[in-house]
C-alpha positions as CSV (number, residue, x, y, z in Angstrom):
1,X,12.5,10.2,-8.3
2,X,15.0,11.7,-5.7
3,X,14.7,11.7,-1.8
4,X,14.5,15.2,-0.4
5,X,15.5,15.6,2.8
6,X,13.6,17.9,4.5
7,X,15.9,18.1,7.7
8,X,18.3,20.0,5.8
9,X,15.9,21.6,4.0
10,X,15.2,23.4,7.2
11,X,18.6,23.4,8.6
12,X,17.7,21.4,11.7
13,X,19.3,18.1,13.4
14,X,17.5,14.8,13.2
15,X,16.7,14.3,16.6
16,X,15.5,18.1,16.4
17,X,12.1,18.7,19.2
18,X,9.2,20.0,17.4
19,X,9.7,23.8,18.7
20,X,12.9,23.6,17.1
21,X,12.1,22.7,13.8
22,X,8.6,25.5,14.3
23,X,11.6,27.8,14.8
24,X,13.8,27.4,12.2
25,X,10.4,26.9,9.7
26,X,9.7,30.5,11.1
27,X,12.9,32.0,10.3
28,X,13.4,30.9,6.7
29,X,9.8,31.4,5.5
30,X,10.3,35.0,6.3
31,X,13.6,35.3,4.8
32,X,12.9,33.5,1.6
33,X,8.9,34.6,1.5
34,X,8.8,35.7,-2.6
35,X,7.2,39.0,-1.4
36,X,9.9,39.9,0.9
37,X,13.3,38.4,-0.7
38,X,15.4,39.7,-3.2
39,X,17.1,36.3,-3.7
40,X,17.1,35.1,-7.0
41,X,16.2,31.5,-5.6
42,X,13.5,32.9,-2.9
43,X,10.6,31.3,-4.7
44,X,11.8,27.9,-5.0
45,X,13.6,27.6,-1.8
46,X,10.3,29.0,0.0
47,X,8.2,26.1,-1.7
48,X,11.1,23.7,-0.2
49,X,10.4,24.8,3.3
50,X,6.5,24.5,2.9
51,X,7.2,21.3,1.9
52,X,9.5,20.5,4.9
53,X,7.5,22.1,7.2
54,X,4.4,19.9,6.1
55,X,5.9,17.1,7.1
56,X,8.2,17.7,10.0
57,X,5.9,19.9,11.5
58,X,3.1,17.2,11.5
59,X,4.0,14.6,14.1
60,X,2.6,12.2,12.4
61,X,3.7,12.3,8.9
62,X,6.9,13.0,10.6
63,X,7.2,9.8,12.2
64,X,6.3,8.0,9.0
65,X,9.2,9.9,7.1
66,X,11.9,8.8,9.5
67,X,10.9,5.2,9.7
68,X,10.6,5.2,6.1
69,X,13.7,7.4,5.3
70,X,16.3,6.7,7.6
71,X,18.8,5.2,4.9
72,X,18.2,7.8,2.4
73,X,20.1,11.0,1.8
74,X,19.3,14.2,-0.2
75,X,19.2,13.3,-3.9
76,X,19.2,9.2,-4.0
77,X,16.8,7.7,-6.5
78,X,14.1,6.2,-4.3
79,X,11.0,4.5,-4.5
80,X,8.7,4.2,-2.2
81,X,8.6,0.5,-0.7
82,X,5.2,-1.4,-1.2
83,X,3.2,-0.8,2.2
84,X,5.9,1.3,3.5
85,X,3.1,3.2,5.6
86,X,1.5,-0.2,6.6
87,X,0.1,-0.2,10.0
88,X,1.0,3.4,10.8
89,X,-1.9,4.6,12.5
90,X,-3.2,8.2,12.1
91,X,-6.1,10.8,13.0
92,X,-8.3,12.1,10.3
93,X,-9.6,10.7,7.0
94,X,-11.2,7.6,8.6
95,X,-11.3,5.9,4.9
96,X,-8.2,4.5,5.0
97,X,-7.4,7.1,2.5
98,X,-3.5,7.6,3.6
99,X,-2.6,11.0,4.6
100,X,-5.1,13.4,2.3
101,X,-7.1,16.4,3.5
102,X,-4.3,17.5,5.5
103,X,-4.0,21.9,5.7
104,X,-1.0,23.7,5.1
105,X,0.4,25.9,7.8
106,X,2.5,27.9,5.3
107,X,0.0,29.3,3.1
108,X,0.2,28.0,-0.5
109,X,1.4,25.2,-0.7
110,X,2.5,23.1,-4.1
111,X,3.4,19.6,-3.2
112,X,6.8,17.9,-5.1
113,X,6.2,14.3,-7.0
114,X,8.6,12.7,-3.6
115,X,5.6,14.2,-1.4
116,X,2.4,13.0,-3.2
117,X,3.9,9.9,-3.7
118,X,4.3,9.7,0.1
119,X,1.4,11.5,1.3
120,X,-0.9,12.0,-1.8
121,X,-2.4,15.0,-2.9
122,X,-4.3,17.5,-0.8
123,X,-8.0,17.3,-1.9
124,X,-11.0,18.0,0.5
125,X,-12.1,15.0,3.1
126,X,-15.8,16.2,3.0
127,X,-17.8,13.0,2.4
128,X,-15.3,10.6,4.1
129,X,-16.6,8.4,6.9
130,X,-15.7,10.5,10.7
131,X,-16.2,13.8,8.8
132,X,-20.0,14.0,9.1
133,X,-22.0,15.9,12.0
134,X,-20.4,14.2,15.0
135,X,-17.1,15.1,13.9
136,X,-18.2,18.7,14.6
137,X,-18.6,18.6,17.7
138,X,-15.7,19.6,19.4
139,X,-16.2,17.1,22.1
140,X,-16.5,14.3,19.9
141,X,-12.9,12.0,19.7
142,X,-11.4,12.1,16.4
143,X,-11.1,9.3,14.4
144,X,-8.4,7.1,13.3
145,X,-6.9,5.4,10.4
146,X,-4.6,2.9,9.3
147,X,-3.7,0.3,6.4
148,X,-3.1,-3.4,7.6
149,X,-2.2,-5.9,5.1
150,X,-3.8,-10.0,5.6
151,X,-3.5,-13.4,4.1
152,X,-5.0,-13.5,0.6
153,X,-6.6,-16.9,2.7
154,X,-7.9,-14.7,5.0
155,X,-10.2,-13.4,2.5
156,X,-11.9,-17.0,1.5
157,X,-12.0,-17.9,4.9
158,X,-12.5,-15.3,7.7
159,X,-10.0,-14.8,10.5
160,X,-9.3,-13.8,13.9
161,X,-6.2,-11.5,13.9
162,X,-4.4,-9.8,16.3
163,X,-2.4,-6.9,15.0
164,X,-0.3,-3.9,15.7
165,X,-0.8,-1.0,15.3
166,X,2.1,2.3,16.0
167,X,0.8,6.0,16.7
168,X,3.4,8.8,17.0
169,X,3.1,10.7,19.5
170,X,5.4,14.1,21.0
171,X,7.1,13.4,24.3
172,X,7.5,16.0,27.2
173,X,10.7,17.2,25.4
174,X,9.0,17.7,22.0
175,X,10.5,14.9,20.7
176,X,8.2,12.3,17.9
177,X,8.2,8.7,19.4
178,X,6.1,5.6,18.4
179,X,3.8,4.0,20.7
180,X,2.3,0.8,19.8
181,X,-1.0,-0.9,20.6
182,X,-2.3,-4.5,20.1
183,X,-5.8,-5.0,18.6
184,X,-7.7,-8.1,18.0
185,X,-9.3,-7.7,14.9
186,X,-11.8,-10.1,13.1
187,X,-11.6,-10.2,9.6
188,X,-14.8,-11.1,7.4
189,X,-14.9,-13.9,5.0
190,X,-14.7,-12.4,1.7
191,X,-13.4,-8.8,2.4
192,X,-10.9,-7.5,-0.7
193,X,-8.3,-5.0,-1.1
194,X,-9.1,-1.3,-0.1
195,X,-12.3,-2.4,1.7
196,X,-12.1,-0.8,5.4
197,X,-12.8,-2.5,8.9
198,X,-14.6,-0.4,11.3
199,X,-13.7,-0.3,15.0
200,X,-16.4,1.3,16.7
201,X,-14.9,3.9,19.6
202,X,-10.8,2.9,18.9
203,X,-10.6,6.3,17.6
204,X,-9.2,9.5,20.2
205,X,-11.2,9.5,23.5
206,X,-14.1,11.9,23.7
207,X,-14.1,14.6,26.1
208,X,-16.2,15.2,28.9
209,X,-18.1,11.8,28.4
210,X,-18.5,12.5,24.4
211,X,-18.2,9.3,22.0
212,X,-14.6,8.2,21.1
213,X,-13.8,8.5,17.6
214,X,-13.6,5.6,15.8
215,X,-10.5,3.5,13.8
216,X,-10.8,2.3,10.3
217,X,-8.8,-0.6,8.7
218,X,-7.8,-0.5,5.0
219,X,-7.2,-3.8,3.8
220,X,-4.2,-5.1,1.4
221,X,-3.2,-8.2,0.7
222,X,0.4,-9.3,1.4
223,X,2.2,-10.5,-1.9
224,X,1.7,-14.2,-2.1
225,X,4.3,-17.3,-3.6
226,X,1.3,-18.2,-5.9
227,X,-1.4,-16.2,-6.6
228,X,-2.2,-12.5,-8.0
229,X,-5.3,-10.3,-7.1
230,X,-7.1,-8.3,-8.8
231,X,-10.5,-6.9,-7.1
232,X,-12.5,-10.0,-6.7
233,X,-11.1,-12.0,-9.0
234,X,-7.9,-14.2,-8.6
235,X,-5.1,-15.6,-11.1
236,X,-2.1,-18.5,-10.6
237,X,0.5,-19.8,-13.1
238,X,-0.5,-23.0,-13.9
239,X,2.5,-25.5,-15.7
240,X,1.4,-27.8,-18.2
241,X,3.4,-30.5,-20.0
242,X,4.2,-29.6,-23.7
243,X,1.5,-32.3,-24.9
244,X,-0.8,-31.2,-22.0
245,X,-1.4,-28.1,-23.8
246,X,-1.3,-29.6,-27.5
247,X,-3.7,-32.4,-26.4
248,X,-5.6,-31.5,-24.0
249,X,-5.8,-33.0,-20.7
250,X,-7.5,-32.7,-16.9
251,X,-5.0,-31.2,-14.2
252,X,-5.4,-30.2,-10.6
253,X,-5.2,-26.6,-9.5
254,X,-4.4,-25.5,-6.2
255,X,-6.6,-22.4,-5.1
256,X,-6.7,-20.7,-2.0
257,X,-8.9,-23.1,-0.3
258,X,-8.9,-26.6,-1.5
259,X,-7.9,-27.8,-5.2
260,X,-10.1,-28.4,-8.3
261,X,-9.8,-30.3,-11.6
262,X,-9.6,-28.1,-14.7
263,X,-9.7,-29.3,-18.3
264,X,-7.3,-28.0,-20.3
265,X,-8.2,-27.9,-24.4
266,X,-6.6,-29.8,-26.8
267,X,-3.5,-26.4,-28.8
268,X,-3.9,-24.3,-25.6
269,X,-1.3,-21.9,-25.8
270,X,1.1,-20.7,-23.0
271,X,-1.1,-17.2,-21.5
272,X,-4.4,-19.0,-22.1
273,X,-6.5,-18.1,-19.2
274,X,-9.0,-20.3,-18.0
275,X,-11.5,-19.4,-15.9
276,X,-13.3,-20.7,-12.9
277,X,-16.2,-19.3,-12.3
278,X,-17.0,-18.6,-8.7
279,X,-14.2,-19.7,-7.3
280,X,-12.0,-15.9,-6.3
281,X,-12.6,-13.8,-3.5
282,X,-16.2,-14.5,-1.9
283,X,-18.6,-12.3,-2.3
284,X,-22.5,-11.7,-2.6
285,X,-21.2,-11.3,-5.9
286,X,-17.8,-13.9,-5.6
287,X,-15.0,-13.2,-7.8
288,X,-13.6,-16.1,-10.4
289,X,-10.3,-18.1,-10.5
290,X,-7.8,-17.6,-13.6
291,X,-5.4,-20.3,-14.5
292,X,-3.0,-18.6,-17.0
293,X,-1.3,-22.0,-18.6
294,X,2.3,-21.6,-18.7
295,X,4.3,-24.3,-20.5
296,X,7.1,-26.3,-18.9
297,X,9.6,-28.1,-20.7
298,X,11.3,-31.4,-19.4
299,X,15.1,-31.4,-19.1
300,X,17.0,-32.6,-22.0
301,X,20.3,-33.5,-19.9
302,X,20.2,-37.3,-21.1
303,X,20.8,-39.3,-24.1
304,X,17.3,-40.4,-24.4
305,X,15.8,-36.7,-23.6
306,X,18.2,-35.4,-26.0
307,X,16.9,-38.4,-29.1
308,X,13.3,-37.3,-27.9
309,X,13.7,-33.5,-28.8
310,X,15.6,-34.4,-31.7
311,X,12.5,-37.0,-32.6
312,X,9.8,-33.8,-31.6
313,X,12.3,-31.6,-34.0
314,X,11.6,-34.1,-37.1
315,X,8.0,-34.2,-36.7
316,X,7.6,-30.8,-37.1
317,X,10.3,-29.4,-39.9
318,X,8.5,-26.4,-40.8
319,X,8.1,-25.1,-37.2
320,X,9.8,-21.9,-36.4
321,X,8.8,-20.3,-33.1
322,X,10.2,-16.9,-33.9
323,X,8.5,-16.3,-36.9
């Protein structure tokens, strides 16, 4: 995937006010509108600026783009960083779900691959929590949403947390800043990825004593050294001596909270997953613990590692791991 930049798309300056770049959005959709211009390019270059316009023109995915693209240019290959709109905090879809059921300001509007992988796809937010009758009333605030990533320990525990959150906002110049605020939050033993936290009236203010909007939470779970998620359940590495697996033996495993003893069956083969029941993410129904069995070999850097191989090598002369 390439980076677009969509400050040249529109011919405007980085530090460009938001009039500016409503200006120059102005200009080029009516010079490049397909049912105006002559251009043999009028077409594409008119879904460019939609696309630019969709973003710079929004404040807040705006804000997002710049701290996100700063040290890309037009063309690089790029990626989008894991997280990389973590605890970005915006108004609308209060499920957490990123920046989707946006509208388009430029009439039809056909998002690149670089903007859905940003922003996702446009798709309808009916259904979505802060969408329902209170959200029609004018007066009501407007809810909030934002992703914030905890401890995969936070899950089997419960936490208190204090996080930060940063909202753009447009300064008396028309320029996008980021403001931040400070929230304690309290996580709930046994939450799991892509769950959301509700935080009753942290949403916009209401006006004219209407109810504040509210902010949801999406959960992720920062990467961790040791152990890998998936919904409820949990998986770690676990190393085993070569005649630990062949054997059979009892070892300790570390899990998130406290260790346990797992029997390992005599010819386990490295990948063998061995499951403990009960024992991932906590739940009414919890999640279970899988110990993948990966094999590790002692150093032969002596004399007497080097005559045990050779001895293990004897034992078995029809052994060939690559057949």
């Amino acid at each position: 995937m390439k980076f677009k930049d969509y400050y040249e798309a529109l011919g405007v300056e980085r530090g460009a006010t938001q009039d500016q770049i409503k200006q120059a959005y102005r200009k080029l959709a009516r010079k490049y509108h397909p049912d105006v211009s002559k251009l043999p390019d009028a077409e594409e270059r008119f879904k460019e600026i939609n696309e630019a316009n969709e973003v710079l023109g929004d404040p807040e995915k705006r804000a997002a783009y710049d701290q996100m693209g700063r040290n890309y240019r037009e063309g690089q290959d790029f990626q989008p960083p894991p997280g990389w709109d973590a605890g970005f905090e915006f108004r609308g879809r209060g499920d957490g779900g990123g920046f989707e059921g946006f509208s388009t300001s430029g009439g039809d509007f056909d998002p690149s691959d670089f903007f859905e992988a940003l922003f996702g796809r446009m798709r309808s937010s009916a259904g979505a929590p802060g969408t329902g009758p209170r959200a029609a009333r004018a007066a009501a605030g407007e809810d909030h949403h934002a992703k914030v990533f905890i401890d995969l320990e936070d899950a089997y525990r419960g936490a208190e947390r204090s996080i930060t959150l940063r909202a753009p906002v447009v300064d008396a110049q028309g320029h996008v800043t980021l403001q931040d605020r400070r929230l304690d939050v309290h996580i709930p033993r046994g939450i799991r990825a892509g769950q959301h936290l509700r935080l009753a009236g942290q949403g916009t203010p209401g006006v004219g004593g209407a109810p504040a909007g509210d902010l949801y939470l999406e959960i992720a779970f920062n990467p961790h050294a040791r152990y890998r998620v998936d919904g409820r359940d949990v998986y770690v590495d676990l190393p085993v001596a070569p005649w630990e697996a062949a054997l059979g033996a009892t070892v300790d495993v570390a899990m998130p909270e406290g260790s346990v003893q797992l029997s390992v069956p005599p010819n386990s083969a490295p990948g063998r997953k061995l499951r403990l029941r009960g024992k991932g993410i906590p739940g009414q129904t919890p999640g279970d613990l899988y110990a993948v069995l990966a094999v590790a070999l002692p150093p032969g850097d002596d004399a007497r590692a080097r005559e045990a191989y050779a001895t293990f090598a004897k034992a078995f002369p029809g052994f060939d791991p690559r057949r």
